[in-house]
N, C-alpha and C positions, 0 to 999 in steps of 0.2 A: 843548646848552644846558639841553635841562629837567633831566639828570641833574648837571649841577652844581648847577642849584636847587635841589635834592632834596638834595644833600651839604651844599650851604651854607649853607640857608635851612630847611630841613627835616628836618634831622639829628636833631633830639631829641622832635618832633612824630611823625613816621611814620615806620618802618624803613626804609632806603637803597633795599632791594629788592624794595619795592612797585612792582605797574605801573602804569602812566601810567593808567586808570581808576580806581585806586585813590586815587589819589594827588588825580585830577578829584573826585572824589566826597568827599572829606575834606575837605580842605583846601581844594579854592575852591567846593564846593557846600553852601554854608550861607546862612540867612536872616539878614538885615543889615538896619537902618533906614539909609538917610543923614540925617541934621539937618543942615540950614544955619543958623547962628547966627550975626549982625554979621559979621567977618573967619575963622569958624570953620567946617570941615564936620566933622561928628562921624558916626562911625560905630557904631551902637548893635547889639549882636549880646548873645546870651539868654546864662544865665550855664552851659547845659549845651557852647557852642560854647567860651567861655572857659576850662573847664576842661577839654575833650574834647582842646581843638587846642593848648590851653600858647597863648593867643592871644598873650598880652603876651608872650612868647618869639619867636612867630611873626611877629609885626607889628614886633619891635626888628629882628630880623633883616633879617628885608623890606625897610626903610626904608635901610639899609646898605650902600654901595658896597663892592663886593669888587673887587680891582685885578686886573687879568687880565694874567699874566704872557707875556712872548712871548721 
């Protein structure tokens, strides 16, 4: 499971054959605000994370169902 998240969600953020503390450490260990606004949660993160991690890259991916073939 985490190496297809790593090909599909994390393909152009961190190389394939990083290892799984690398991968902790990058990509899900960064500092974040959450805001709650009216109907909104907003998630506030520094603009060194934004460009480090391709976040807007990262976050589209994220949010994307991938169909899992059988």
């Amino acid at each position: 499971m985490f190496e297809t998240y790593k090909e599909d969600v994390l393909e152009k953020v961190i190389p394939i054959g990083s290892y799984a503390a690398t991968v902790r450490r990058k990509a899900l260990n960064f500092s974040a605000k959450i805001i709650g606004t009216g109907r909104q949660l907003i998630l506030k993160v520094t603009q060194g994370v934004m460009d480090n991690l391709q976040f807007d890259i990262f976050w589209k991916r994220s949010q994307k169902t991938i169909p899992i073939i059988i």
